[in-house]
C-alpha positions in Angstrom: 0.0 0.0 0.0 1.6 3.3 -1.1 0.4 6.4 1.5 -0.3 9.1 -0.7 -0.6 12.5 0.4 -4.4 12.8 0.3 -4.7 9.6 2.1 -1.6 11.0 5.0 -3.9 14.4 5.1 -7.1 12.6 5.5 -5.9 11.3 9.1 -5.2 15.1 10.0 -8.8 15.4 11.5 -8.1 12.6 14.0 -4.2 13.3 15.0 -6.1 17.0 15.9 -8.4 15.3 17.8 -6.3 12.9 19.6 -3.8 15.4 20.4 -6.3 18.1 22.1 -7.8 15.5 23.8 -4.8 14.6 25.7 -4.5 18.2 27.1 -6.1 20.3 29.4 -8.2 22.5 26.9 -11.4 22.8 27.3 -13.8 20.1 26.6 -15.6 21.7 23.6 -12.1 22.2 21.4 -11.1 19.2 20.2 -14.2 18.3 17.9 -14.3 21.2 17.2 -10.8 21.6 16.0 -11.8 18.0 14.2 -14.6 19.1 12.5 -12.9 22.7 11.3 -9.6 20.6 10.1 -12.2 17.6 8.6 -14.2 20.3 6.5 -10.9 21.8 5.2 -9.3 18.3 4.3 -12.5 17.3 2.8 -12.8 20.5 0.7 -9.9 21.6 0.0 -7.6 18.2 -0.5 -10.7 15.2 -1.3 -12.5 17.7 -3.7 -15.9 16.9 -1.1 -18.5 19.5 -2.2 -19.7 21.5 -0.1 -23.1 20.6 -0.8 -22.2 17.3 0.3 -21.1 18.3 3.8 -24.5 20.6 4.5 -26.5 17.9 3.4 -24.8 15.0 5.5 -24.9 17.4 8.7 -28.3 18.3 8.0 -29.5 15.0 8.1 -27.6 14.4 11.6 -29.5 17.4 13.4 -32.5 15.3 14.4 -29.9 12.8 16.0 -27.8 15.5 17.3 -30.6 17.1 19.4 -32.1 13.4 20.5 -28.8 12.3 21.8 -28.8 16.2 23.8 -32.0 15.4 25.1 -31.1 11.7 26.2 -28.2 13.0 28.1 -29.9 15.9 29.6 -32.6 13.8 30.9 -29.9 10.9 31.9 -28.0 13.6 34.0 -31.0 15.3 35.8 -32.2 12.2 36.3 -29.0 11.0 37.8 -28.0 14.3 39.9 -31.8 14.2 41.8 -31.4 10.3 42.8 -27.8 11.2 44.4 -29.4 14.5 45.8 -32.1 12.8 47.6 -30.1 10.1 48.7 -31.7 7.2 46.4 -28.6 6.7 44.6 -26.5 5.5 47.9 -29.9 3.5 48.9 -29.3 1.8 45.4 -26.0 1.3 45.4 -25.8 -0.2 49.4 -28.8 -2.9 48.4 -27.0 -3.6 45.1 -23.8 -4.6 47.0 -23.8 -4.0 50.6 -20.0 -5.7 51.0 -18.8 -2.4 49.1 -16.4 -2.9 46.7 -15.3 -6.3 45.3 -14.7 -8.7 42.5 -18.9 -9.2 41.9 -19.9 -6.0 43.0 -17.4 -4.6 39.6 -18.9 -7.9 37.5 -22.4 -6.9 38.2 -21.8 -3.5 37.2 -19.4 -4.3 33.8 -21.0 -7.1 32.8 -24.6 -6.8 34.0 -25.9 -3.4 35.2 -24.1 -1.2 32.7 -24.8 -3.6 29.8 -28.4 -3.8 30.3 -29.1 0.0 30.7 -26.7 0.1 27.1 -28.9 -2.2 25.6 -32.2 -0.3 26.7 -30.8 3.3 26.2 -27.7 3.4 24.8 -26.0 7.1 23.4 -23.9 7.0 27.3 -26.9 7.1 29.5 -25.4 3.7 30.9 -22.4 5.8 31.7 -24.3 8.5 33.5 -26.4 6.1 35.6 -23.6 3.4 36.0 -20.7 5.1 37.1 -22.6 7.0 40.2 -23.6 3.6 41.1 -19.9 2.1 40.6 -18.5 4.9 42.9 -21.2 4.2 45.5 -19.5 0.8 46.0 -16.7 2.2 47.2 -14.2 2.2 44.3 -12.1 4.8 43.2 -13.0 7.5 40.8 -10.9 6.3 38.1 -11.5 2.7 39.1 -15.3 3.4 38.5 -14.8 5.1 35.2 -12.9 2.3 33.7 -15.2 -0.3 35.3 -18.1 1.5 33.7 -16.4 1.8 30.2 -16.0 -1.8 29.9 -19.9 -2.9 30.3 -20.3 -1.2 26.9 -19.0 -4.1 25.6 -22.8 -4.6 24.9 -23.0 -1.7 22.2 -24.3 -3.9 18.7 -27.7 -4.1 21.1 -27.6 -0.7 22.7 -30.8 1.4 22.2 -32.0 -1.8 21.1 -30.0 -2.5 18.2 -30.6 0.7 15.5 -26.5 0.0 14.5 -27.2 -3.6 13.6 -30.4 -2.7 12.0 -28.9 -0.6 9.9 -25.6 -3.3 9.3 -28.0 -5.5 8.0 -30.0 -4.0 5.9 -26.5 -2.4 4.2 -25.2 -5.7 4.1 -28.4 -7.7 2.8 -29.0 -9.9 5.5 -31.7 -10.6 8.1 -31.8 -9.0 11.4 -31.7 -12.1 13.4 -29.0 -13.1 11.1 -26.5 -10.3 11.6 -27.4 -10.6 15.5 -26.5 -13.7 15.6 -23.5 -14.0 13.5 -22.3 -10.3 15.8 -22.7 -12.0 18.7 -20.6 -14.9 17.4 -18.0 -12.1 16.8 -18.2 -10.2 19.8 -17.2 -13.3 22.0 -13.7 -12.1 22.0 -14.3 -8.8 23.4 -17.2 -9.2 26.0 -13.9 -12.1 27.3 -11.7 -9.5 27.8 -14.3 -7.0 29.4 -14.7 -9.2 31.8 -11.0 -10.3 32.2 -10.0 -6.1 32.4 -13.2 -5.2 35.1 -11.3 -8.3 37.0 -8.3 -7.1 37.2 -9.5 -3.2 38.0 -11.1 -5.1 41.1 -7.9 -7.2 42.2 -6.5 -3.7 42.5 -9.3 -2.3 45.1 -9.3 -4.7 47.1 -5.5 -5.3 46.5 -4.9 -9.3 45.9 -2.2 -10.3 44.4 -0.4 -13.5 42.9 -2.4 -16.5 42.5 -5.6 -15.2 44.4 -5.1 -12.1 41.8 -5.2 -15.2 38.9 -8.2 -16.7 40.1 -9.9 -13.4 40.1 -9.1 -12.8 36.0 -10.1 -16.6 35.8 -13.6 -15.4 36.8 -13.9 -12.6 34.7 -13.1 -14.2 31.5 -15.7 -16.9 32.4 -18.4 -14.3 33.1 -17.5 -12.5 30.4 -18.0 -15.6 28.4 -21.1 -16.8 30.1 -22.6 -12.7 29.1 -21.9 -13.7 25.5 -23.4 -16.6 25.2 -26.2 -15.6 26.7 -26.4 -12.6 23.8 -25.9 -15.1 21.2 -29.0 -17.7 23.0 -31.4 -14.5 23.7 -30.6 -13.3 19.9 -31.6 -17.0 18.8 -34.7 -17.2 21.2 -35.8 -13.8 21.4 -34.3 -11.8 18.7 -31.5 -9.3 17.9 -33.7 -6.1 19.3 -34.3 -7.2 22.7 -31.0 -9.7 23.0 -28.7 -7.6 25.1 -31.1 -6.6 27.5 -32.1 -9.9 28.5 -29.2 -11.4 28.6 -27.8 -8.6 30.7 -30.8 -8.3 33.2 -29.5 -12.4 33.5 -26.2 -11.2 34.6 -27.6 -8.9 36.2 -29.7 -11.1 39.0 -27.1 -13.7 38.7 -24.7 -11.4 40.4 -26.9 -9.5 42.3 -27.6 -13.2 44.1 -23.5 -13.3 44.0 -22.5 -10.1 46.0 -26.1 -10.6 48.6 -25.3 -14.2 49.1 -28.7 -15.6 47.8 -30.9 -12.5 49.2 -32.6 -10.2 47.4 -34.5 -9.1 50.4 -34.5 -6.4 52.2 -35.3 -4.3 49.1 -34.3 -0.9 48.0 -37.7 0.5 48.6 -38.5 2.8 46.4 -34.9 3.8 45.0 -35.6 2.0 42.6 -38.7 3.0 41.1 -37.7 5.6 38.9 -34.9 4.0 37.1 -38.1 1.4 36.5 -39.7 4.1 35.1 -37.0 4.7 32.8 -35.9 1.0 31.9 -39.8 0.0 31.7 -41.1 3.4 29.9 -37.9 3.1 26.8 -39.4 -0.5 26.1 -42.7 0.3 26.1 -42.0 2.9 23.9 -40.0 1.4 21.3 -42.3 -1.4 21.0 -45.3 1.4 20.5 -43.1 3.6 18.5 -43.3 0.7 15.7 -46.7 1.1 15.2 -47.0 4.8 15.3 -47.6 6.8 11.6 -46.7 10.0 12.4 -42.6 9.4 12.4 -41.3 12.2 14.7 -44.0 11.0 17.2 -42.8 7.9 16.9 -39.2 9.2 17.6 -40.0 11.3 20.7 -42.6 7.7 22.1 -39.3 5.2 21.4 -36.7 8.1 23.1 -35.2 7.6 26.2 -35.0 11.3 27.3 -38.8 11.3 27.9 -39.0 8.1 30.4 -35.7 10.0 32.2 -37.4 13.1 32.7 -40.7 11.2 33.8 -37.9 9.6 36.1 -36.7 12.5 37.2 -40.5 13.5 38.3 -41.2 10.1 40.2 -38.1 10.7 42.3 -38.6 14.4 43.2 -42.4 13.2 44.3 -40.6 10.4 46.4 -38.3 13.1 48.2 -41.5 15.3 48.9 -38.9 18.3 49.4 -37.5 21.3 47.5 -34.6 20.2 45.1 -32.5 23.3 45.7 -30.2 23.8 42.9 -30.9 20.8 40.6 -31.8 22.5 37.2 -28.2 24.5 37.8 -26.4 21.0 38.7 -27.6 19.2 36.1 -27.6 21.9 33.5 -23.4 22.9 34.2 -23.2 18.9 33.7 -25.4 18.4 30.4 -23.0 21.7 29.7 -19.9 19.6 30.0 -21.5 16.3 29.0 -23.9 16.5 26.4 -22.4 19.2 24.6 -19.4 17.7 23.6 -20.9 14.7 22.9 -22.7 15.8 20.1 -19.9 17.7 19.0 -18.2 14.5 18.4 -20.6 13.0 16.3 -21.1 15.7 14.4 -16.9 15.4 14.0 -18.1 11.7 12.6 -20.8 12.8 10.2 -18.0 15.6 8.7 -15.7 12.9 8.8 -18.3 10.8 6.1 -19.4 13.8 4.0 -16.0 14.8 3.6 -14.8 11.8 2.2 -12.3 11.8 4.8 -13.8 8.2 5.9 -14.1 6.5 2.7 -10.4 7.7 1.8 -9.2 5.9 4.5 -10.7 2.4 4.1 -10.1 2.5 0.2 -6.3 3.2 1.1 -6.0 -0.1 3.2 -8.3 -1.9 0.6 -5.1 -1.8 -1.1 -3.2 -4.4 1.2 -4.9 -7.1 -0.2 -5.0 -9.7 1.8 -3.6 -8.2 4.7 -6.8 -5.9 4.5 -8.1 -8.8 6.4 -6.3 -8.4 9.5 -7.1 -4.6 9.5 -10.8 -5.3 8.8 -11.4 -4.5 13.2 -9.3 -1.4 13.3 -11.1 0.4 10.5 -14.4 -0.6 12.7 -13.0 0.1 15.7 -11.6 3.6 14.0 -15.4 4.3 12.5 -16.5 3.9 16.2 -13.2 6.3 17.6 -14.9 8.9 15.4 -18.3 8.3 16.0 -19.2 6.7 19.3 -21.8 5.6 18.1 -22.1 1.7 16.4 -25.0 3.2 14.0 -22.3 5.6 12.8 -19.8 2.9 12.2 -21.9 0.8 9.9 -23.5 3.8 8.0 -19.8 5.1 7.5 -17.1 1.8 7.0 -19.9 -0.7 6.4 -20.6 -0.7 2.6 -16.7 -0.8 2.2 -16.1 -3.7 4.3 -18.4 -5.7 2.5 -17.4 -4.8 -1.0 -13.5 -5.3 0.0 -14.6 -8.4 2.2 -16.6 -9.9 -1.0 -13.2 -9.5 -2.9 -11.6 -11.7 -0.1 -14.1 -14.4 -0.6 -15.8 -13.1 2.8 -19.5 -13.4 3.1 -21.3 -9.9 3.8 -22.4 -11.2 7.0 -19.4 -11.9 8.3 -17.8 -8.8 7.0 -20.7 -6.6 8.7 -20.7 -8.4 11.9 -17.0 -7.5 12.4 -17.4 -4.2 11.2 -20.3 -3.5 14.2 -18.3 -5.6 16.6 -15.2 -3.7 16.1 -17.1 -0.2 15.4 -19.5 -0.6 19.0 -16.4 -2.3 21.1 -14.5 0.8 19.6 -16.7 4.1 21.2 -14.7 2.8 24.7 -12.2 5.1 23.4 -13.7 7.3 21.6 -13.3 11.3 22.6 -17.1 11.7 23.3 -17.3 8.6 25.8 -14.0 9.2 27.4 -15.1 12.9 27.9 -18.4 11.5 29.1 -16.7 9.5 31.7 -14.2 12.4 32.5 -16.5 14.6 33.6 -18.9 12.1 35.8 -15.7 10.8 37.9 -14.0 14.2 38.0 -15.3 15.4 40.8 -14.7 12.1 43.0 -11.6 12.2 41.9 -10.9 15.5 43.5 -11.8 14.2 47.1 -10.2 11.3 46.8 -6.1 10.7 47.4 -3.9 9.7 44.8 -3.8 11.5 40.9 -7.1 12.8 40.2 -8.9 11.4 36.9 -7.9 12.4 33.8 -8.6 12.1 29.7 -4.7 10.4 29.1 -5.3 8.0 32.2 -8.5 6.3 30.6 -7.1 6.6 27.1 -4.2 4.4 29.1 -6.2 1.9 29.7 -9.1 1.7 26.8 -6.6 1.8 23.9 -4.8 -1.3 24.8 -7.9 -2.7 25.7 -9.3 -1.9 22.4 -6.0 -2.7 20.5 -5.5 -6.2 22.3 -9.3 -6.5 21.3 -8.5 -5.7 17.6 -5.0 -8.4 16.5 -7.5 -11.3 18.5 -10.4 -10.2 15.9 -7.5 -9.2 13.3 -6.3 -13.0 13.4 -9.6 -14.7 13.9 -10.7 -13.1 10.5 -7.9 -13.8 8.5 -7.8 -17.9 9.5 -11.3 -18.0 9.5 -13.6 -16.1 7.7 -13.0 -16.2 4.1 -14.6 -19.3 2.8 -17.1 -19.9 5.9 -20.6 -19.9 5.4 -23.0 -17.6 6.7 -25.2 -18.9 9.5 
């Protein structure tokens, strides 16, 4: 493969976006240093028109302002349960031991999943990680914890990402959740084997004990995956991840409380019912609703958050001083930036800055093979969003796959693997992240959380993640039949 200077200039957008995000700028300036240096290479160096670029960020607006009202309702929603003291109530009946090797498994592999998998677009992030701290880990312990549960992301928000996979790819839902699940084995292993190790260090074992520990992450990492792949078989892809978290889920819970669910968190819990109940009752309306942006507002999360946020001020029965300004300077700092980055993602495809990249590595050949993950994982880097990855590296991995003798299913399911497994380090999740556990962090002793500190972490993560996939596709999949 022979770099050429439009391909070298095309990764410009992310080196500017990497680099920023390692400093202590403010949140909003690295997308948007990305998107001004994206519109410029796409214009000026990929010949992009610019009626391409208004056109691709028009069409993103409606998902830009849904994913600003998820997290705003996600935050308020989260800041009033800690105010009023439902959060800890949570938190103590979920594991009253404090923090430990099942309390960090039920979070990463169960809790955090299955709020993915009903919500998704980092709502899991902003309930989870409160949650994670309450148990008594660290800050930055919590934050990586939290991260690794959305190992789930081909099912978040109910599976939109794989929807759209398979429809670009020509297959059947259930078919492109199954095969994906097949796929994602790998990475939901090494979730579990990483959220181990994180809880080794809290409770600081070491040596053989520390061994055993990673022993039982890998196998309930495993034992989460094949539950995805049996629920995606039984029940279908839509509803896959969040029943075969909600498994996890009690399996742990009955872990860390030794068999006793009882006595109960009272009504703590009622308003995160509200939201987990309302968002499936309102996809499954939304499908039969006409009128489309009805149906949009009925399926979104953001309303049952807010209707959340309205159960638990009538639990308290007091004055919330100060909420709207809590949660507002958060969604400020959260949400904000997060749609920046996607909008960095859409730029990124209407530019031609995406497709630039991928056709330069469709040059390797064979070897293309081995780098099918990291241009999914890349699509979700830029994107955080699985739904992104497909719409933007999709189409080419199938047509470069199909030259390799490997089946569009195959080819897609890597690509949202890779592409959802990716948003871990993504900008807009690790900023998410960031700014929840920041101001533990500041309370606590030892280096306060930073941006470089999870990138430490999640990058090798997502890199050991990628040469397992890289090497399982290259032995494996060109020849083998679809399922």
């Amino acid at each position: 493969m022979r770099l050429s200077v439009p391909v070298v200039l095309a990764a410009v957008p992310i080196v500017v976006v990497i680099g920023l995000l390692l400093t202590r700028l403010p949140a909003w300036i690295p997308p948007v240093a990305g998107v001004l240096s994206a519109v410029v290479v796409g214009l000026w160096v990929l010949d992009a028109q610019f009626a391409e670029l208004t056109e691709a960020v028009g069409g993103s607006m409606a998902t830009l302002f849904q994913v600003l009202a998820i997290i705003a309702g996600g935050v308020t929603l989260a800041r009033v349960m800690d105010h009023t003291g439902a959060q800890k109530q949570l938190a103590d009946w979920l594991a009253a031991g404090g923090a430990s090797l099942g309390s960090a498994l039920l979070m990463a592999n169960g809790v955090v999943p299955f709020m993915e998998s009903v919500t998704g677009f980092g709502v899991s992030l902003i309930i989870g990680l409160p949650l994670t701290l309450a148990f008594g880990f660290t800050a930055y312990q919590a934050a990586l914890i939290t991260l690794m549960g959305i190992v789930i992301g081909p099912w978040g928000s109910m599976g939109p990402g794989t929807l759209l996979g398979a429809e670009l790819a020509g297959e059947t839902l259930t078919d492109l959740g199954v095969a994906t699940a097949v796929v994602n084995i790998p990475s939901v292993v090494i979730s579990g084997v990483v959220t181990a190790f994180i809880a080794s260090r809290a409770v600081k074992v070491r040596g053989a004990k520390r061994l055993g520990y990673v022993g039982i992450g890998a196998a309930s990492g495993l034992m989460l995956a094949l539950l995805v792949l049996g629920t995606n078989l039984v029940f279908g892809t839509p509803v896959a991840g969040a029943v075969a978290a909600a498994v996890m889920s009690i399996g742990w819970l009955l872990v860390v409380r030794k068999g006793k669910l009882r006595p109960g968190p009272g009504g703590s819990l009622v308003p995160y019912a509200v939201l987990v109940g309302g968002t499936i009752a309102g996809q499954l309306i939304s499908s039969v609703v006409a009128v489309e942006w009805v149906a949009e507002v009925v399926a979104s999360p953001a309303l049952y958050a807010f209707a959340g946020v309205g159960v638990a001020i009538a639990q308290y029965r007091q004055p919330v001083d100060g909420l709207a300004g809590n949660a507002f300077r958060l969604w400020l700092n959260t949400g904000v930036p997060t749609a920046l980055y996607i909008l960095f993602g859409v730029v990124m495809q209407g530019g031609h800055i995406a497709e630039t990249l991928a056709q330069s590595l469709a040059g390797l050949g064979d070897g293309y093979i081995f780098l099918m993950p990291v241009i999914g994982a890349l699509g979700g880097y830029m994107t955080a969003s699985g739904t992104g990855t497909n719409a933007m590296f999709g189409p080419t991995q199938v047509a470069v796959g199909g030259q390799l003798d490997i089946h569009p299913q195959w080819s897609m399911a890597l690509n949202n693997a890779a592409g959802c497994w990716g948003t871990i380090a993504s900008p807009a999740r690790i900023e998410l992240a960031y700014q929840l556990s920041r101001g533990a962090s500041l309370s606590e002793h030892g280096p306060p959380v930073t941006r470089a500190r999870l990138l430490a972490v999640t990058v090798p993560v997502l890199a050991l993640s990628t040469i397992v996939w890289g090497v399982m596709a290259y032995f494996l999949l060109p020849g083998l039949e679809p399922l």
